[in-house]
N, C-alpha and C positions, 0 to 999 in steps of 0.2 A: 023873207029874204028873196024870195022867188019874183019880185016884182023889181023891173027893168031889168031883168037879167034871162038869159036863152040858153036849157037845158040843148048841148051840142051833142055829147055822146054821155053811154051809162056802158055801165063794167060789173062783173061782181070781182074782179082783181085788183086790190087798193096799188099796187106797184104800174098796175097799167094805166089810170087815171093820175096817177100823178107823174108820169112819164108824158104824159098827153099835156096835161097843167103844165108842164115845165117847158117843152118845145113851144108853147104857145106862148107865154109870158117871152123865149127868147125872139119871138118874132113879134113884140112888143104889142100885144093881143091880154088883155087882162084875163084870169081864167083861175076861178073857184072849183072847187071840188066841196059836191056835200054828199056825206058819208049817209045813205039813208041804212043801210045793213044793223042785224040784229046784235047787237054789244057782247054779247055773252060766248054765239058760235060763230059768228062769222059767216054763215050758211047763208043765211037768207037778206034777201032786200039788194038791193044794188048802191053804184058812188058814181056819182052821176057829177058831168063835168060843164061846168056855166058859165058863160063870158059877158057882159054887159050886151045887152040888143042890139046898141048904134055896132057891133063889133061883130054880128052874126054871120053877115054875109063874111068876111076877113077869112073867119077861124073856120068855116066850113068850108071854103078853099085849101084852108090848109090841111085842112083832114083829105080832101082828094088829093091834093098834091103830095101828100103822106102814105097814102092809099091804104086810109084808117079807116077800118068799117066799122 
């Protein structure tokens, strides 16, 4: 899945990558979320948030101008 597409930010909080996903879709920025974390506890592994390549520079704009680190 990882191929043409630009991991932007990673979270271990599934409500904060996809608050991220949704601000960026409304500024018409395509943007996946892949859940890499442990199924069972939720502890471990991160969700990590991806936008197509041609889109990287975009949505890392937007993340400063969000002032999402």
């Amino acid at each position: 899945m990882n191929e043409g597409w630009t991991e932007i930010f990673t979270t271990e909080d599934a409500i904060e990558a996809e608050i991220l996903r949704q601000g960026l879709l409304e500024s018409d920025i395509v943007a996946v979320t892949m859940n890499k974390q442990d199924s069972p506890h939720k502890m471990f592994g991160v969700i990590s948030v991806l936008v197509p390549s041609a889109d990287t520079e975009s949505a890392m704009q937007y993340l400063t101008d969000n002032d999402i680190k």
